[in-house]
Every structure is written in C-alpha cells, then in structure tokens.
N, C-alpha and C positions, 0 to 999 in steps of 0.2 A: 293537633288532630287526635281526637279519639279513636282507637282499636275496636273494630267492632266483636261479635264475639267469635265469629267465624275466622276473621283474622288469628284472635287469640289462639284459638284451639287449633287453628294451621300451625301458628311458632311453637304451641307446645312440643317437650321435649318427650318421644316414644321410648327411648330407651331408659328412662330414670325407671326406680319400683317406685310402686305407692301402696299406700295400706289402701284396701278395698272400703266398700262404705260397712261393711257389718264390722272390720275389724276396728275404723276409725269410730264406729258411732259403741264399742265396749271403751275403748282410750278414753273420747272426750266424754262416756259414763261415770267411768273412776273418775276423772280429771272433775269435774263440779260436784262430786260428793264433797276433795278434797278441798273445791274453793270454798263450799259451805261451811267446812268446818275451818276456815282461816290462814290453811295451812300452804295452797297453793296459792299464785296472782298470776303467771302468765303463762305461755305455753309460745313451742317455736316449729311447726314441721316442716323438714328439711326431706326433700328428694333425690336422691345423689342415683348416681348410676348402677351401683353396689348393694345400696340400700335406704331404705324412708327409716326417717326418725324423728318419734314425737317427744321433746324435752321439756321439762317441765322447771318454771322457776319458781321460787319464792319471791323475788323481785325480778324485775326484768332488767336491772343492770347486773346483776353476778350470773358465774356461770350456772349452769342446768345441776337443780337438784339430780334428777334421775334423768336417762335415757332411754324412750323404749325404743329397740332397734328390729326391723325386720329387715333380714339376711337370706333371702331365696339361696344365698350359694352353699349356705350351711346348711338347708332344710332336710337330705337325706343323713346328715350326721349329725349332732349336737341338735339341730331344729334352728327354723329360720328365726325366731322372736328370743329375746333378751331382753332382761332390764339392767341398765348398766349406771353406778353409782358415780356422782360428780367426783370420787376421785379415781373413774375408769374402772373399776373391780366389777364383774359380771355379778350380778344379786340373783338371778336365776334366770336357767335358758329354757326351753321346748320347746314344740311343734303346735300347741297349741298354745292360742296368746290367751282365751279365758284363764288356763292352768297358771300361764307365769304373772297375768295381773292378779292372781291371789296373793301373790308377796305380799300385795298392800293390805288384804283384810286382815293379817295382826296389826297394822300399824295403823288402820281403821279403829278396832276396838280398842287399841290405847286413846284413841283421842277422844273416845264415847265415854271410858271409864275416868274418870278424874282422879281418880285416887285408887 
C-alpha cells in the first residue's frame, strides 16, 4: 500500500531541525559547482533532533568529505552553522551559513587555477 502525501507529512517528525529552503538552496549551490568541477559525487541530509546536516562525499561508499552542520543550540554562542572536516575538526563556524560556505571559495579557485 502506498502512503499518500498527507499520510506522509502526518508521520513526519516536528521536532527534528531542518535547513530552511534559502539555506538548503546556497548548500546544493556550492554542492554542483563542486560536482562540475569533479570533485564532489554524492551528498547525504540527515535531520536529527539536535541538528540537519548536509555531507558531502567523493564516492558514496566512504565516509563524508566535509559536514555542513546546523546547531540552533549553539546559534547565541559560536553560531548555529559549521563546516566540520571528515576527520571531525570544525573548518569554521558562524551565524551566517553564506559567511562559513566561503571556506570553499579558496578551495574553488584552486581547482580553476591549474597550475
């Protein structure tokens, strides 16, 4: 038996976070620059009670190149967004997720510059 969509959106779970659509549609902006240039292939979001987080893989069998994490409970302190490096090390936090996806524009223009 198919779930209709009204079903669906009943089981959903209220208390998880989620990235909002302006915040998810800057993520999966970065995220297909990276696929064009080779470097990304999959992607995973996870919604936990705590926190949403979008991972990002090189192949879809190893773990997550990078993490981006959004943390409502740290948003008055450190700031709620992180990018957090597959071996756990925070690569930078803020309150604004445009500011901490700028990590990636050095790592952008390495991959434009060939030499």
């Amino acid at each position: 038996m198919v779930a209709t969509p009204e079903q669906v959106w009943a089981g959903a779970r209220t208390d998880a976070v989620a990235f909002s659509r302006d915040e998810l549609s800057k993520i999966l902006g970065l995220y297909g620059r990276f696929v064009a240039a080779g470097e990304w292939r999959d992607y995973a979001i996870d919604h936990r009670k705590d926190a949403a987080i979008f991972s990002v893989f090189r192949r879809a069998a190893e773990t997550p190149l990078y993490r981006i994490e959004k943390r409502p409970a740290l948003a008055t302190r450190q700031g709620a967004f992180a990018v957090v490096s597959m071996t756990g090390v925070i690569l930078k936090r803020g309150r604004d997720l445009a500011q901490v996806l700028r990590l990636f524009d050095r790592q952008r223009l390495r991959l434009a510059d060939p030499g």
